[in-house]
BAMIVEX-462829 format. One record per residue (C-alpha): residue in three letters; x negated, y negated, z. Coordinates in steps of 0.05 Angstrom, whole numbers, padded with zeros to 5 digits, always signed. Each point is the difference from the previous one (the first is absolute). Last residue first. Layout:
AlaXYZ...
***
This chain:
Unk-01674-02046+02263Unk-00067-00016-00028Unk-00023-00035-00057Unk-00010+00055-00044Unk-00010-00014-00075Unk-00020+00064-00043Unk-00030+00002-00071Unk+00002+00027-00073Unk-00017-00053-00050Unk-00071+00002-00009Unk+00001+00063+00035Unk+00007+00027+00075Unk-00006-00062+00032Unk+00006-00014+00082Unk+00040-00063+00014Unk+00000-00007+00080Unk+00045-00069+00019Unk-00007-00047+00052Unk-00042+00015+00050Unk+00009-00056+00052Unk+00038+00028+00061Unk-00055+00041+00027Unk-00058-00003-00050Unk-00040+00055+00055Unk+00067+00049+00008Unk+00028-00012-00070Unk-00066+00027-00033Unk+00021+00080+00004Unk+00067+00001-00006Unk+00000-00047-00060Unk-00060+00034-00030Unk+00046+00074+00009Unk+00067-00037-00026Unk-00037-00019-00062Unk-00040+00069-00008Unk+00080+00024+00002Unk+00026-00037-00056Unk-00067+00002-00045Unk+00018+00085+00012Unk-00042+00036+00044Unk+00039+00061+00023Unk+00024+00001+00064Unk-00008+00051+00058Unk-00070+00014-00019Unk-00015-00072-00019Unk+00000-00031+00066Unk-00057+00041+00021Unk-00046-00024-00058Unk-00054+00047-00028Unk+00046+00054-00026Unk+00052-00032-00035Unk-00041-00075-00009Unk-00056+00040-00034Unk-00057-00057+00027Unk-00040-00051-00040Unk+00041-00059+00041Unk+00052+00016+00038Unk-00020-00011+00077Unk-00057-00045-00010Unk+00046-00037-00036Unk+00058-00009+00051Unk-00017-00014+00069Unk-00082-00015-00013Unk+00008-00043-00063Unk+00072-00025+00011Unk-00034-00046+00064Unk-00076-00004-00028Unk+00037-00038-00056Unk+00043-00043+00041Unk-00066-00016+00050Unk-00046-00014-00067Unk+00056-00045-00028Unk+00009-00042+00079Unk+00063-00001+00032Unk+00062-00037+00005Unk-00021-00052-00054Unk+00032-00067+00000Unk+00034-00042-00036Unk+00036+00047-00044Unk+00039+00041+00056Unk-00011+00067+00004Unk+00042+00057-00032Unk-00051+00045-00007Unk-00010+00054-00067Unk-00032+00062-00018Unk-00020+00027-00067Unk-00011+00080-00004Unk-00032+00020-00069
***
């Protein structure tokens, strides 16, 4: 499971839900999801796709369109097992 999160400020919404989730759909899910991340994702021949690096790939990949208000990139393993990225 990959949770993102803005930093916006609580009276107001930045953008819309549908244009957020049309936003990490198309520059991040579509790119991961139902696909062998070694063979079927670029990225992932050079690194191996650890929670730590999937983070650092959504980050990469979203920061250009949420510019400076993505937050943080959590993306679960497990239950308990997870990543937080929130960029350098």
């Amino acid at each position: 499971m990959v949770e993102v999160s803005l930093n916006i400020p609580s009276e107001g919404m930045w953008i819309g839900m549908g244009a957020f989730e049309k936003i990490v759909d198309e520059n991040f899910i579509s790119l991961v999801d139902h696909k062998n991340l070694n063979l079927d994702v670029p990225q992932f021949a050079k690194a191996i796709p650890t929670v730590e690096n999937i983070a650092v790939f959504a980050w990469n990949k979203l920061s250009p369109f949420l510019t400076d208000k993505l937050h943080c990139v959590n993306v679960w393993e497990t239950d308990k097992t997870y990543c937080s990225y929130c960029g350098k």
